[in-house]
C-alpha positions as a Python dict, from the first residue, in 0.01 Angstrom:
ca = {
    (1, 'X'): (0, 0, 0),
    (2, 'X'): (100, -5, -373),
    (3, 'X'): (-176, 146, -599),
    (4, 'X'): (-244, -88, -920),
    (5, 'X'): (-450, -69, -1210),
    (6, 'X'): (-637, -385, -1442),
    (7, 'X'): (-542, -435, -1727),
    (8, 'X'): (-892, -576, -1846),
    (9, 'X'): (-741, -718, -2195),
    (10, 'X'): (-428, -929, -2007),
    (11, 'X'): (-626, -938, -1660),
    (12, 'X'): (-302, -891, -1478),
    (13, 'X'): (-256, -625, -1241),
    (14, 'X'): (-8, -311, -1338),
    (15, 'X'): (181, -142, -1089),
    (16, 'X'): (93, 224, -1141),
    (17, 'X'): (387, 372, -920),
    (18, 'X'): (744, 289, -836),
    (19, 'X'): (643, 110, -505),
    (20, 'X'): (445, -122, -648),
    (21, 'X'): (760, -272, -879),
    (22, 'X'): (994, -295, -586),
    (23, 'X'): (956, -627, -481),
    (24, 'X'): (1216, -918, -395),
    (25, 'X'): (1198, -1047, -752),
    (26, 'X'): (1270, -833, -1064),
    (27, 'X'): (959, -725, -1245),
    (28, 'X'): (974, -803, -1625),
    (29, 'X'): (826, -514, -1807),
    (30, 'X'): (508, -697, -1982),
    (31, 'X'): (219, -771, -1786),
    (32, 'X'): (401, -637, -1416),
    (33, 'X'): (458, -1010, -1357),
    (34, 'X'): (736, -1108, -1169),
    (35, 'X'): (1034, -1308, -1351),
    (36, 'X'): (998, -1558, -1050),
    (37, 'X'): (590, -1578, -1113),
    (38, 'X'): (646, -1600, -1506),
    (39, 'X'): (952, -1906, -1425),
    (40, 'X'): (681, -2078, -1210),
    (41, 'X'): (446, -2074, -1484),
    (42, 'X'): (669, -2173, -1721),
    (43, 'X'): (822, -2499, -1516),
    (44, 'X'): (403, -2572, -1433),
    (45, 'X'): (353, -2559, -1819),
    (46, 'X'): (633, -2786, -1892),
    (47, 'X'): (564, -3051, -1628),
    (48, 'X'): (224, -3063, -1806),
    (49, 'X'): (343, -3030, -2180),
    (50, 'X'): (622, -3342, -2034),
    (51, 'X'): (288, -3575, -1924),
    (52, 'X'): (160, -3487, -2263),
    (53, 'X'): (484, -3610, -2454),
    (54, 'X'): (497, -3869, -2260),
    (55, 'X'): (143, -4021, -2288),
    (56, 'X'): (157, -3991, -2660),
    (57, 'X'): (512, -4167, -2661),
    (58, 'X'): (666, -3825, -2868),
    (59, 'X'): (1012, -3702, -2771),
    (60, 'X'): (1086, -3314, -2698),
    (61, 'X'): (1315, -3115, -2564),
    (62, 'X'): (1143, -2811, -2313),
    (63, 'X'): (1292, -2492, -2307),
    (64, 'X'): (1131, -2207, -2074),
    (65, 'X'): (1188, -1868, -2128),
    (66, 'X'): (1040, -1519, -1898),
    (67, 'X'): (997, -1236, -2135),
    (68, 'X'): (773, -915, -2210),
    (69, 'X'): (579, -1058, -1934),
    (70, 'X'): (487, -1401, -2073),
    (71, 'X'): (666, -1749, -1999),
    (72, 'X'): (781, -1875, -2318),
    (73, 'X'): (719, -2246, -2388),
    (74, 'X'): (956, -2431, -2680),
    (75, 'X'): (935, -2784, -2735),
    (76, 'X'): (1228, -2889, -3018),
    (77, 'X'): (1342, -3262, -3086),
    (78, 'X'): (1671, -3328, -3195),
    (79, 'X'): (1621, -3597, -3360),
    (80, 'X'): (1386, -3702, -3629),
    (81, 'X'): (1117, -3734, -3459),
    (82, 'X'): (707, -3725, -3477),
    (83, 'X'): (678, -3407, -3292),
    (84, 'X'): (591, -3272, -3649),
    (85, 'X'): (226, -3382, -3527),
    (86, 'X'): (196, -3174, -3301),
    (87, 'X'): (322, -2878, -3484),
    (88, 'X'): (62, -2750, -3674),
    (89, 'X'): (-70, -2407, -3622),
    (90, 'X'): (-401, -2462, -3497),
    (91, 'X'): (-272, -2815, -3263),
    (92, 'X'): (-16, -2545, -3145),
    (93, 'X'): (-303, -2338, -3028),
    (94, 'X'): (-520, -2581, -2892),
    (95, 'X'): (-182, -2701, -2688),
    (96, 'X'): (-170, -2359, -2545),
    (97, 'X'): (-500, -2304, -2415),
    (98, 'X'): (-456, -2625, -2236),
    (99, 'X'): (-142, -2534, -2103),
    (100, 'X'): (-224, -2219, -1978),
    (101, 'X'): (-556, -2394, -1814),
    (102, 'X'): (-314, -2593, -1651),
    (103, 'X'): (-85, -2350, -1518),
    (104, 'X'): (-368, -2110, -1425),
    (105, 'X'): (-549, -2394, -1229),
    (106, 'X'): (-201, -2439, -1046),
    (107, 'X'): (-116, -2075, -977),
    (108, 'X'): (-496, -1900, -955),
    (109, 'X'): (-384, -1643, -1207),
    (110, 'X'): (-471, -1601, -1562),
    (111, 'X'): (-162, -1702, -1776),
    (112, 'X'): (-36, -1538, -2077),
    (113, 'X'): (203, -1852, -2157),
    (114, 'X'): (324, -1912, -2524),
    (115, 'X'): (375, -2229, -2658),
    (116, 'X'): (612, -2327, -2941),
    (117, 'X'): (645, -2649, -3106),
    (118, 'X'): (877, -2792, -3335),
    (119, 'X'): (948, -2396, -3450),
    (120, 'X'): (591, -2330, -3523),
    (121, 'X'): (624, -1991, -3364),
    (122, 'X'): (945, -1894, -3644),
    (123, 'X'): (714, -2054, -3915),
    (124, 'X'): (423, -1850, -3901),
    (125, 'X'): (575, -1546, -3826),
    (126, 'X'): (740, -1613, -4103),
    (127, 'X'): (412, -1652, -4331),
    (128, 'X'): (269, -1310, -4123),
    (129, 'X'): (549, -1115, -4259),
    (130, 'X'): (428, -1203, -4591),
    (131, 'X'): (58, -1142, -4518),
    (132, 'X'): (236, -797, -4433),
    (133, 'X'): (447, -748, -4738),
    (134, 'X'): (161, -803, -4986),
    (135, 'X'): (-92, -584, -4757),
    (136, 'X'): (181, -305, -4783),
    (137, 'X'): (201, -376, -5141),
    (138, 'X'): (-169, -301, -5211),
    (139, 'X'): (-186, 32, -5052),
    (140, 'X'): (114, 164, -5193),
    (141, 'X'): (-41, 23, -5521),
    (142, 'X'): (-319, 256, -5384),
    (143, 'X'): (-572, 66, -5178),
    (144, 'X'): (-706, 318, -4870),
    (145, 'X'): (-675, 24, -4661),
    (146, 'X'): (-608, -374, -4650),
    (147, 'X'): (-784, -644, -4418),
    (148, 'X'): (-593, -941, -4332),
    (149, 'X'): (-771, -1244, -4242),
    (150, 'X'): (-882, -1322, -3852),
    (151, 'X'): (-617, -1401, -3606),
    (152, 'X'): (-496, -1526, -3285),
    (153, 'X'): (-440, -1171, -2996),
    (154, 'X'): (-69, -1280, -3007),
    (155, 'X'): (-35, -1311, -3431),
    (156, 'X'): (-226, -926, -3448),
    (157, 'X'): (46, -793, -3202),
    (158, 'X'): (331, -939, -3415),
    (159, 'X'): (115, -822, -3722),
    (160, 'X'): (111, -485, -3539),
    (161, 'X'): (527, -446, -3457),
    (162, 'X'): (565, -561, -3833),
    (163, 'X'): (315, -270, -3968),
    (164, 'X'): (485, -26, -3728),
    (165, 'X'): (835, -140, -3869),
    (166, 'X'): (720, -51, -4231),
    (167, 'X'): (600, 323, -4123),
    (168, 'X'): (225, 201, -4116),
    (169, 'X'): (-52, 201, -3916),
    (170, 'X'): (-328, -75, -3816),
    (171, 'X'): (-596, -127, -3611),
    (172, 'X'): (-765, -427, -3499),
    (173, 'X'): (-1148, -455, -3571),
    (174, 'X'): (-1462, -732, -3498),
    (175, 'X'): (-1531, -941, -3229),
    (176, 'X'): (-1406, -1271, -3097),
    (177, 'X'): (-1314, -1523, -3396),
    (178, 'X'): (-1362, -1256, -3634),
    (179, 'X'): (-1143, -1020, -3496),
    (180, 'X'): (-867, -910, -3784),
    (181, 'X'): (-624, -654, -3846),
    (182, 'X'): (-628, -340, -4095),
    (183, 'X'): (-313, -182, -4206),
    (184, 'X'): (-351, 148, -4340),
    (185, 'X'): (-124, 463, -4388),
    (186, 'X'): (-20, 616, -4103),
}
């Protein structure tokens, strides 16, 4: 029998030796998730994010992605539509925890699911990098340290790569809703 580990902040399982990862279906290197586990998650998510659309008369197009161990949600129109009102940051949020609800009430297993819409994702990434810049800009201008505001476990990691990318270091600090990044020198 394969020996695994917890991973108490994803609360997946992680194969800890090569036995565990050899299985029928390739293992994408996130969470130890199987592609075929994170495509079933992602076709459960957009089944439910389709009933959505469809209840609230919006139009969409779904595209599901597997990667880094998360299914990857993105829900683009074509046209000009009203999807726009669904965009916004914290709807887009709110739309994720109920998707991943969903799935997880499907599948039994906690989901790590992301959910874009209307490019939400590429927008505040976007407005993160910035956060980053002008955080970067203050210690170099000689602050010890620089706070940014509280975030979303997903925004801190992409607040983390970007840090990393400038020769940095961060850290993330408080509990639950107040839980923010630091940047610092390395």
């Amino acid at each position: 029998m394969a020996e695994t580990t917890h991973d108490v902040e994803n609360e997946t399982p992680v194969p800890t030796s090569d036995e565990a990862v050899a299985t029928e279906a390739t293992v994408d290197e996130g969470a130890g998730r199987s592609v075929t586990q994170l495509e079933e998650e992602g076709d459960i998510a957009a089944d439910y994010i389709e009933e959505l659309l469809d209840i609230t008369d919006l139009d969409g197009d779904i595209d599901i992605d597997a990667r880094d161990g998360r299914a990857y949600l993105s829900v683009n129109s074509s046209q000009d539509s009203n999807l726009r009102l669904l965009s916004k940051p914290e709807t887009v949020n709110a739309l994720q925890e109920l998707t991943r609800i969903a799935v997880q009430a499907k599948t039994g297993v906690f989901s790590r699911l992301i959910l874009d819409v209307g490019g939400s994702r590429q927008a505040r990434e976007a407005e993160l990098s910035l956060l980053v810049d002008r955080a970067v800009d203050r210690i170099e201008g000689g602050a010890e340290s620089a706070a940014l505001p509280p975030m979303s476990s997903y925004e801190r990691k992409l607040v983390h790569d970007l840090v990393a990318a400038k020769g940095l270091s961060s850290a993330s600090e408080g509990e639950g809703s107040d839980r923010h990044t630091v940047i610092s020198r390395a």
